[in-house]
N, C-alpha and C positions, 0 to 999 in steps of 0.2 A: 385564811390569811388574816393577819390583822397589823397594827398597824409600826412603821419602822420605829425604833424607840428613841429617834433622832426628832421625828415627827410627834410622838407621841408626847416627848417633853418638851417640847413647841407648843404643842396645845394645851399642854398643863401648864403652861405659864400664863397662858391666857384667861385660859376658865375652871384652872383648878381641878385638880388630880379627879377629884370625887364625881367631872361633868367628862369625862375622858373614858370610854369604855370599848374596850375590844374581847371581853370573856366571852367566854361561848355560849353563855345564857343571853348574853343579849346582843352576838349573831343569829342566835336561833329564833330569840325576837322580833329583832326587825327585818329576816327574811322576806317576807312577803307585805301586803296590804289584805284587804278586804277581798283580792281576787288572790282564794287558798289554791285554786290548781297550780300557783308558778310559784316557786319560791328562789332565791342567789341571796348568798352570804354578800354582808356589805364587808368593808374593811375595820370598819369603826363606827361606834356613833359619839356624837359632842351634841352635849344641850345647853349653848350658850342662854344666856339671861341679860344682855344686855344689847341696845344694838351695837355699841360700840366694841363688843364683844363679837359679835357676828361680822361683823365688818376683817379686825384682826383675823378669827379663821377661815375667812373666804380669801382674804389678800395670803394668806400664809399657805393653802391647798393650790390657790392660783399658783402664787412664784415657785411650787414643787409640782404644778401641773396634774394634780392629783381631784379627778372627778368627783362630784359632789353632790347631795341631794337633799333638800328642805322637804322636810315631811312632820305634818299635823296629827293627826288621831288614828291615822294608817285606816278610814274607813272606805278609801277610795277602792273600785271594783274594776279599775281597769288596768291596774301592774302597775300605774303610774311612779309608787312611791319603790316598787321592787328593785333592785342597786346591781343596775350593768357594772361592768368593767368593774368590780369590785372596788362602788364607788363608797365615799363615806357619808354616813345619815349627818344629816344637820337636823337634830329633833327639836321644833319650834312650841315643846309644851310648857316650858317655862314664861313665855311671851304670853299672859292671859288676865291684863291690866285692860281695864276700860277706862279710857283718859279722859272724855268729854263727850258730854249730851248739850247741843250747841238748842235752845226750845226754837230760837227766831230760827233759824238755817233749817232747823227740823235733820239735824244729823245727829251720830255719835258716831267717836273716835274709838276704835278697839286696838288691840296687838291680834294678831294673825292667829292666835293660840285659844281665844275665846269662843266657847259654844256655840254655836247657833243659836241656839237656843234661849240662853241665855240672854241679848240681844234683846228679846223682846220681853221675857220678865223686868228686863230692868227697867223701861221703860210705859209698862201696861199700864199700871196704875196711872198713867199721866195723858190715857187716850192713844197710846198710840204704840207699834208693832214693827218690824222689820219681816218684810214679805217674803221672799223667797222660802220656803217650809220645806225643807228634802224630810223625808219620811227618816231621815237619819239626825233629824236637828235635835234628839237626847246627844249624840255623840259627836259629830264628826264638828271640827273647827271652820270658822271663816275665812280661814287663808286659805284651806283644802278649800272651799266652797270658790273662790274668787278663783284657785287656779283651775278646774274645769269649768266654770259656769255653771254650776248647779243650778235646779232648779226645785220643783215639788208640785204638790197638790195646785196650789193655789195659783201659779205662775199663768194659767191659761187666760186671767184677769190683769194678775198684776204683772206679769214679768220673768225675766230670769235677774241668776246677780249682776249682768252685765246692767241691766236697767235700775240697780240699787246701790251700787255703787258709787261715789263722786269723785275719792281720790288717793289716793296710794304712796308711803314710803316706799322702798324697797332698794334692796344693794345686788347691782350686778354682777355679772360672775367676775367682773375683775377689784372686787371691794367696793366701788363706788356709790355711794349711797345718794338717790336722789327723790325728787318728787313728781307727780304725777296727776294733774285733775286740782279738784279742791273743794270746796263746800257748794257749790253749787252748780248746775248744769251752764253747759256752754260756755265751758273754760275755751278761749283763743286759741289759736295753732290744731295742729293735726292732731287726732285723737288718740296719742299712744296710750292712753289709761284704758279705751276700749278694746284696742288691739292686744294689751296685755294679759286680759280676763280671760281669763280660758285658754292659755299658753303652756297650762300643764305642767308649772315650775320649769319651763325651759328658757324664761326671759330675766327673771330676777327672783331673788328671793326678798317675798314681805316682808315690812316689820311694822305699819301700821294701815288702817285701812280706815276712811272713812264711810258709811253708812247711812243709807236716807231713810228716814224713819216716816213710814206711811200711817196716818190718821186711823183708829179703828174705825170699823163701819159700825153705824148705828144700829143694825138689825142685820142676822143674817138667819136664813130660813136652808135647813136641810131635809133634801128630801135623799131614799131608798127605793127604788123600781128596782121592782122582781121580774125576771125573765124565766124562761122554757126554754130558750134557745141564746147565744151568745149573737147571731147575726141581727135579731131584735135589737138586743141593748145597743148593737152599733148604728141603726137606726134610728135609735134617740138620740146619739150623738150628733146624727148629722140633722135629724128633722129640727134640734133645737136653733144648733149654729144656723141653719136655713132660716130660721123665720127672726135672724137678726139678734137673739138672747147669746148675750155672752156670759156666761155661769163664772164665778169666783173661783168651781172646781168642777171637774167630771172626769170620775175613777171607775173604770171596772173591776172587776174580780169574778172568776172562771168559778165552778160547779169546785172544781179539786181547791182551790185558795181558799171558798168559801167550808167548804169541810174543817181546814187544815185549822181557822180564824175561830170555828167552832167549839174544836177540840180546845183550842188554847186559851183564848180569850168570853167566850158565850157570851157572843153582843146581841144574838138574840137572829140572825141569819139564816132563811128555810133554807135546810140540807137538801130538798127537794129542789131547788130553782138550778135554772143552768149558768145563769149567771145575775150579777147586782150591779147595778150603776147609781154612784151615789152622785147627785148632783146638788149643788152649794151654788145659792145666791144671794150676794150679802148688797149693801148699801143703804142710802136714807130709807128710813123705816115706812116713809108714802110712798105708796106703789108700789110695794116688794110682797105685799102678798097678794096682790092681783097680776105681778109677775108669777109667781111661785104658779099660782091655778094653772095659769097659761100654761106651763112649764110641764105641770101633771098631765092636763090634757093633753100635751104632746107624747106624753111618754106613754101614754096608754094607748091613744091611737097607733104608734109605732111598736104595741106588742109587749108592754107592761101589763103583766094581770095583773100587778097590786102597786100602787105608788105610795109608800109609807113615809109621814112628815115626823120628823121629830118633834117630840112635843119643848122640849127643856134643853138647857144643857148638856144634863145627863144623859141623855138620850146621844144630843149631837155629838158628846164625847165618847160613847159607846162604839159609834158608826165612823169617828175617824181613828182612836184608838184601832180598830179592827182594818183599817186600808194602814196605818203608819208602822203597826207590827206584824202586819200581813207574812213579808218575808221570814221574819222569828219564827213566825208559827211554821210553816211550812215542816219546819224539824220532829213538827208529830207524825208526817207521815212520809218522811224519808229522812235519810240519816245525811244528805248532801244538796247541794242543787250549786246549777252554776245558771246567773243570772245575765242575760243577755240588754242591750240597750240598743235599737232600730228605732228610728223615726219615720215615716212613712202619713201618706195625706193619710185624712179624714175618710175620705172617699172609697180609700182602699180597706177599709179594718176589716168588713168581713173576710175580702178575699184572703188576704193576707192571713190572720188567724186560722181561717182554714185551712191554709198552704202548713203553715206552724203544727196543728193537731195533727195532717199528714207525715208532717217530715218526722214527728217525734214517734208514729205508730211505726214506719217506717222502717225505724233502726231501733226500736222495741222498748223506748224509755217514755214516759211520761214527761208531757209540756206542760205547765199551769201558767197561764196568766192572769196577772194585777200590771192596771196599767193606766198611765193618763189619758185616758180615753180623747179628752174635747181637745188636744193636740197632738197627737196620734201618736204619742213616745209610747213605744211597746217595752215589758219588760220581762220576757218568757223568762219561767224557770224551769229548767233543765234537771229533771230528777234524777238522781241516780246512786251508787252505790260505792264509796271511795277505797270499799276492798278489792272491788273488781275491777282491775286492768281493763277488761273490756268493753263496761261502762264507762271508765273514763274516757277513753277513745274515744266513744261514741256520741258523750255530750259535746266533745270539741267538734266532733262533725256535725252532730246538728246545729250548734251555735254557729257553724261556718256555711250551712245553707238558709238559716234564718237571714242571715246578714243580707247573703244573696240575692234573697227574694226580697228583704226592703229596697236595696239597692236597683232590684228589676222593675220593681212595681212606683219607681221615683222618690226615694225614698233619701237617708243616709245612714250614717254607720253610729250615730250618738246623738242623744239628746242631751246629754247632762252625766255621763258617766265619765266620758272621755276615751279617747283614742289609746294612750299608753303604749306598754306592749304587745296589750291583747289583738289590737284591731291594725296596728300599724303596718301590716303588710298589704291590709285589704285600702291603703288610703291610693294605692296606682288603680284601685279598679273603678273609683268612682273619681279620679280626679286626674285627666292629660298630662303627661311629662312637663309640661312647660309648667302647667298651676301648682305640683309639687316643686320645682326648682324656684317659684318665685318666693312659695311659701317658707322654702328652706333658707332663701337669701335673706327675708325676712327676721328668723330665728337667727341667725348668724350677725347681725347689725346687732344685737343684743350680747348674743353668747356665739364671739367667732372663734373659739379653742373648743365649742362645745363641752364645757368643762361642767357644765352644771345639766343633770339630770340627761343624760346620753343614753342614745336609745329607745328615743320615747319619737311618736308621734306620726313618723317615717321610716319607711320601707329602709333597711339596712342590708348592704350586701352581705352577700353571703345565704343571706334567710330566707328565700324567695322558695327554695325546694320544700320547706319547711312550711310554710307560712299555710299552704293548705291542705296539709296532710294532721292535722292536728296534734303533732309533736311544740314542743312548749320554743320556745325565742333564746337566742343564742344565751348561753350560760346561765340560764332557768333552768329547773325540772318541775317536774309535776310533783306533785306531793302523794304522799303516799300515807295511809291511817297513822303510822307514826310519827308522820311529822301533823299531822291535820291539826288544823284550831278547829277549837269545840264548834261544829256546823251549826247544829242547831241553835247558838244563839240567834246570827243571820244578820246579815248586815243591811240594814232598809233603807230603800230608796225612795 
């Protein structure tokens, strides 16, 4: 399908014949995101450049009632940006102006379109950084990042984006452009700027975002614990958090991740160890390395043979390069993976990973995990073979009893990936009829024609027979080698 030519020159009035595309190279495009098993053709995509421009084709899809979807870098893993009802892309890569670095307020203003990443070059040389780090902050934008709540390495210190955020443009699904929050915490009234973060683009579409820029730390000290066994390294998880130490980061990475980081990157990781946990303590430079010993000695008593410190930079960027491309690499030793996102206590990691190495031997596919250890966001990868039918099948089964078991062992269904298509049928199993119904009324005060990004978040009739049998979400398909994006790049989390 693409789109009516009545609509078509509606929109080319707006944003110019050359920002209007309905060819079949770039349906084939924007098919999917970053989660390659699902793909559905959108109708069209538009990449306005102005917001007054955004505003016009949001009010012109409204008054013809035609669904619609704002999407960033496509690096999201959970179907989020994938286009039910053969909706039309709003592609927001034009948006990618940095408007103001405010020193006294300690913020900057961005468009929705801008790097992560980017964010804190602009501002490093001047002491100071935007926290939130997803291991994807080469690529994916800060509006994708605001509408899941992304998080990263670092967050177990400082936060997710909900806690870096202060204040928000954005135009609802009936054109209405307003504002939200503002330069400083403890703006008056109800907190719809909190409420909105992590809404999945089902509340509004951004167009600017305001950011709180956190102080560098004066010193930050990383250390490397080698394990024998993956239930030790969870033990220094919990023996740190116990004695009151809250680390800036604590990552794991499985025997197979650590091979895959070898192959690709050679940060210097024994092929022998069963697993690595790197842990990061950063702050005023008094007392941080009589923290850090503390920190050693725990990790040895808890079944670290070796607790290696970085000596330099170099070093420290060796050991995070190797957790932020972790996924990439994976591609040396399988040709696919589908990447899972389960939250689950502290308490629980060994059992739980256990349960995971089970379920994956189980049904005959290899599990590898890298994951944020010191808050217990798990991120299984799901190995397997994208020419075999059969494997694929079987990765959606196990990603469908991993859930399970976080869900069993108190857990829930996302950290920081998001709900989307992927997960939205399992939101009746951990949440009463009633707490879905309010959470839909909620969505609906926002977007009551559900006209923007439909399909996403909540159980949808129809899909229930579906939903665990690991056939893909109404008007998806799975992807098949011809259509696949190149895996092995990977999309990092």
């Amino acid at each position: 399908m693409s789109f009516e030519s009545n609509i078509r020159e509606e929109l080319a009035k707006i944003l110019g014949k050359e920002w209007v595309k309905d060819d079949s190279v770039t349906l084939y495009t924007y098919r999917c995101d970053g989660l390659t098993l699902y793909t559905a053709p959108p109708m069209g995509v538009v990449f306005p450049g102005a917001v007054q421009e955004l505003v016009s084709v949001v009010k012109l899809l409204h008054k013809h009632k035609i669904s619609f979807i704002a999407r960033g870098a496509g690096t999201g893993l959970s179907g989020g940006a994938v286009p039910q009802d053969e909706s039309v892309i709003i592609e927001m890569a034009r948006f990618k102006e940095v408007h103001e670095v405010d020193w006294i307020n300690r913020t900057i203003t961005v468009d929705p379109g801008v790097i992560n990443l980017r964010i804190t070059e602009d501002v490093q040389s001047q002491g100071y950084h935007y926290a939130p780090d997803p291991s994807s902050q080469k690529a994916c934008t800060i509006g994708g990042n605001v509408a899941e709540n992304s998080g990263g390495p670092h967050t177990l210190k400082y936060g997710v984006t909900v806690n870096h955020v202060l204040g928000v443009e954005m135009v609802l699904p009936d054109g209405e452009l307003i504002k939200l929050g503002g330069k400083h915490l403890g703006m008056p009234g109800p907190d719809l700027l909190g409420l909105m973060i992590g809404s999945e683009g089902t509340f509004g579409i951004i167009t600017k975002i305001i950011c709180r820029l956190t102080p560098n730390p004066e010193k930050a000290v990383t250390m490397l614990g080698i394990y024998k066994s993956v239930h030790d390294a969870c033990e220094s998880v919990s023996s740190i958090i116990r004695h009151g130490i809250i680390p800036a980061a604590m990552e794991m990475l499985d025997k197979i991740v650590i091979s895959a980081v070898e192959k690709a990157l050679k940060p210097g990781f024994p092929l022998d160890a069963e697993a690595v946990l790197i842990v990061e303590l950063d702050g005023l430079a008094d007392g941080l390395d009589a923290e850090a010993e503390i920190v050693e000695k725990l990790l040895k008593e808890s079944g670290a043979t070796t607790v290696n410190r970085a000596r330099d930079e170099v070093e420290r960027d060796k050991i995070w390069r190797a957790r932020k491309e972790a996924f990439g690499a994976i591609g040396q030793i399988s040709p696919s993976y589908y990447v899972q996102d389960g939250v689950i206590p502290r308490s629980k990691l060994p059992e739980v990973l256990n349960e995971i190495s089970a379920i994956g031997k189980k049904h005959g596919l290899t599990v590898a995990n890298v994951f944020h250890a010191g808050d217990g966001n798990l991120h299984p990868l799901i190995l397997y073979d994208y020419e075999n039918p059969e494997e694929v099948e079987k990765s959606h089964k196990i990603g469908e009893e991993i859930l399970s078991s976080c869900i069993r062992h108190g857990g829930t269904l996302s950290g920081e990936h998001g709900i989307g298509i992927e997960k939205a049928e399992w939101m009746k199993d951990l949440y009463p009829g009633n707490s879905l119904d309010n959470m839909q009324n909620v969505r609906t005060f926002f977007n009551p024609e559900n006209l923007l990004n439909p399909g996403k978040l909540f159980p949808q009739p129809g899909r229930c027979a579906e939903s665990k049998s690991g056939t893909p979400p109404r008007n998806a398909t799975v992807l098949d080698k011809s259509k696949m994006v190149a895996s092995k790049s990977g999309i990092a989390v």
